[in-house]
N, C-alpha and C positions, 0 to 999 in steps of 0.2 A: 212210265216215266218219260218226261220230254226231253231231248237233249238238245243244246245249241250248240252249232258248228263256224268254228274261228278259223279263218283263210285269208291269206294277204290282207291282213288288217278288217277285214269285214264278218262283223255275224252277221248266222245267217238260219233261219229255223224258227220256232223250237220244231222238232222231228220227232217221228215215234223211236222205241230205243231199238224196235225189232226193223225198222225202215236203217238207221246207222248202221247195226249189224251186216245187213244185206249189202248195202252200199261197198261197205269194207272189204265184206267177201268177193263183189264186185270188180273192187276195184277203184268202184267212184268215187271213193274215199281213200284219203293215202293217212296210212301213221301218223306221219307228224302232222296231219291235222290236227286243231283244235277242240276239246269238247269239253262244256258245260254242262249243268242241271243244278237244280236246286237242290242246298244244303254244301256243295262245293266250297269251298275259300279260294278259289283261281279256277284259273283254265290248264287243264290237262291234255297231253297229245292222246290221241286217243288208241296209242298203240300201250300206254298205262290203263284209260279206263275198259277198253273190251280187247284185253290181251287174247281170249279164247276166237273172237271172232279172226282177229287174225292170221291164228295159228290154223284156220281150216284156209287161207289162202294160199296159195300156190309160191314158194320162194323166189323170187324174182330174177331173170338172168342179170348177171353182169355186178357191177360191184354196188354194195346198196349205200343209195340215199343216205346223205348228209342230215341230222334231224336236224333242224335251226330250234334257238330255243325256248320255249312259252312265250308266247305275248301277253300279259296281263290284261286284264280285266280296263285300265284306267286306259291302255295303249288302244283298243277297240273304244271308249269314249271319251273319247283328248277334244273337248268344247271349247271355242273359239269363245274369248270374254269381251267384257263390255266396251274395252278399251280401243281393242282392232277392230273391233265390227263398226265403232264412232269412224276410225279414218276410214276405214270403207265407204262409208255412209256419206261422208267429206268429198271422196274422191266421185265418187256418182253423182253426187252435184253438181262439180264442177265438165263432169263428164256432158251432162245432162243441159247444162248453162246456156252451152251455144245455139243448139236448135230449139230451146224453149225462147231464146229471144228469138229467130227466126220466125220464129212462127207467130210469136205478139207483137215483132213488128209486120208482119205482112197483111196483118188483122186493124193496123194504124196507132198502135200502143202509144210511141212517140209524141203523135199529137194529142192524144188521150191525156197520156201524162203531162205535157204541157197545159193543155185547159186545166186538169185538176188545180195543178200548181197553183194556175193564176185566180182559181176563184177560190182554194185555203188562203192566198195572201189579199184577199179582199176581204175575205169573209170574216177576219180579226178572231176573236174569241168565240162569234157565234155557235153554237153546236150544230143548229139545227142545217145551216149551211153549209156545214163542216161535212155531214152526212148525207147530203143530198147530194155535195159534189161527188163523195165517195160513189153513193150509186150510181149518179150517172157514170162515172169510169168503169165499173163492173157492169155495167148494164151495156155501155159501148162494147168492152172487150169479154164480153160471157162467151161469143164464142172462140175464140184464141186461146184463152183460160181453159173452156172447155176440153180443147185440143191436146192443150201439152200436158192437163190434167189425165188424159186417154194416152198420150206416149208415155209418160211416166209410169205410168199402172203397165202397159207391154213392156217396156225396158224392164225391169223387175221380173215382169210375170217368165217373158221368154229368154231371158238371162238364169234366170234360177231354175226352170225347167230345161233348160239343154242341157247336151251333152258337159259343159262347164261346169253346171249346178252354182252359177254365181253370177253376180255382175262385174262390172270393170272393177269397181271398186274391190271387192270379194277377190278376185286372180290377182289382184297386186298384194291383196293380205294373206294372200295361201290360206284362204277359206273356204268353206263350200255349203251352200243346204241342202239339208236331206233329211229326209223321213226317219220315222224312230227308229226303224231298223241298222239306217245308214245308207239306205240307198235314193236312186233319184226322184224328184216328183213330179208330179204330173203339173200339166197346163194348167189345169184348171184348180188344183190346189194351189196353185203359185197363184194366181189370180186371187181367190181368197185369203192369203195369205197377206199380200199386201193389202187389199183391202181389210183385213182385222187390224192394221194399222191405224185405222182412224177413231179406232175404239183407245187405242195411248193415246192419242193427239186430244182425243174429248177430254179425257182424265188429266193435263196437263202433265203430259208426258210421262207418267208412271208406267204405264205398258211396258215401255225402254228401258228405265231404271233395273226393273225385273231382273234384267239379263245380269246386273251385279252382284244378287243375292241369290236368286233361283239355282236352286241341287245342278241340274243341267244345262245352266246359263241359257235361260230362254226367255223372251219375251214373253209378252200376252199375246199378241199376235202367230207364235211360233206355238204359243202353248192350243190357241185355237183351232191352229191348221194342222196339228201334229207332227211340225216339224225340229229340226235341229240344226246347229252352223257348230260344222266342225272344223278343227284343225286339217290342214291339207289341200292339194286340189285334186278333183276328179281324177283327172290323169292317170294318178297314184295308185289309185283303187280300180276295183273289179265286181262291181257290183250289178248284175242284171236282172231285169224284172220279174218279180216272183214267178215261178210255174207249178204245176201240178200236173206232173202227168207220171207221178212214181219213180222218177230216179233224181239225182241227189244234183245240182246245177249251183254252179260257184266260179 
């Protein structure tokens, strides 16, 4: 049998049941921790589900432990909805605003956008004019474009992989992303992650809608990368990067 293990808001496993036992007897495991497995209806302390592992540890000095009381099942996945994650999104733009003009003007934007101007209000209804002026503006500024298109994708990528798990936007919304578990991601899924963005944007923007209807309010992007935007900020939490070397880490 697997069991999961519920700590400061974070699961964390599944574990073998003879691995939580040992733990217990350990030490490395206290009582009022949390534990799951399937067929459960909630989360249990697990000084209820392996009362025997217990009783072979040693009584503790001094006066025992406060148990604090269950955290449910929905309290371990409290999903950030469509609505905060919009002003987040809001808010990184305008985060985002100043140094992308910096940077298309220092590329000559300004005069860019003045010739276009002047040859749409020449060009009257023509089309074919209409789009050649268009190119040549993207063809003057492809690399500027280029540019704040490569800070955008790092703002995201190294905002959602730090220690924060967010961007500006995200810390003003007391949000965070993370992995299915709940914990943080890596560099390089952050980077993918914003990139599966452009697979909403082709769709004209259903990717995003997702997060309104979706079980675990996620995007198609979030659903690609294996991630999550939960309620909270890092700070809060304690979650550190999986291990495997036989004893129980939380």
């Amino acid at each position: 049998m697997e069991i999961w293990i519920g700590r400061d808001g974070q699961r964390h496993g599944p574990y073998k049941e003879e691995d939580v036992r040992q733990w217990l007897r350990s030490g490395q495991l206290a009582a009022e921790d949390l534990g799951w497995y399937e067929g459960l209806a909630d989360w249990q302390p697990l000084s209820v589900l392996f009362p025997d592992a217990l009783a072979a540890t040693p009584p503790p000095l001094g006066p025992a432990p406060v148990v604090p009381p269950p955290t449910t099942t929905a309290a371990l996945e409290d999903y950030a909805g469509f609505w905060k994650r919009l002003v987040a999104y809001i808010i990184d733009v305008i985060v985002l605003y100043i140094p992308q003009m910096l940077i298309m003007n220092a590329f000559g934007n300004e005069a860019a956008q003045a010739k276009l101007e002047q040859v749409l209000l020449s060009a009257g209804s023509d089309p074919q004019v209409m789009l050649a002026a268009y190119g040549q503006y993207y063809e003057t500024m492809r690399m500027g474009i280029a540019l704040t298109a490569v800070l955008v994708w790092l703002y995201f990528a190294i905002c959602e992989s730090s220690a924060w798990q967010a961007t500006v936007g995200k810390l003003a919304m007391g949000i965070r992303v993370t992995d299915l578990d709940g914990g943080r991601i890596g560099f390089w899924r952050a980077l993918g992650r914003y990139a599966a963005k452009i697979l909403s944007w082709m769709i004209v923007g259903v990717g995003f809608l997702m997060i309104g209807w979706t079980r675990r309010r996620q995007g198609l992007h979030d659903m690609l990368a294996n991630t999550l935007v939960l309620n909270g900020r890092a700070g809060a939490f304690h979650h550190p990067a999986p291990r495997n070397d036989g004893s129980f880490h939380a």
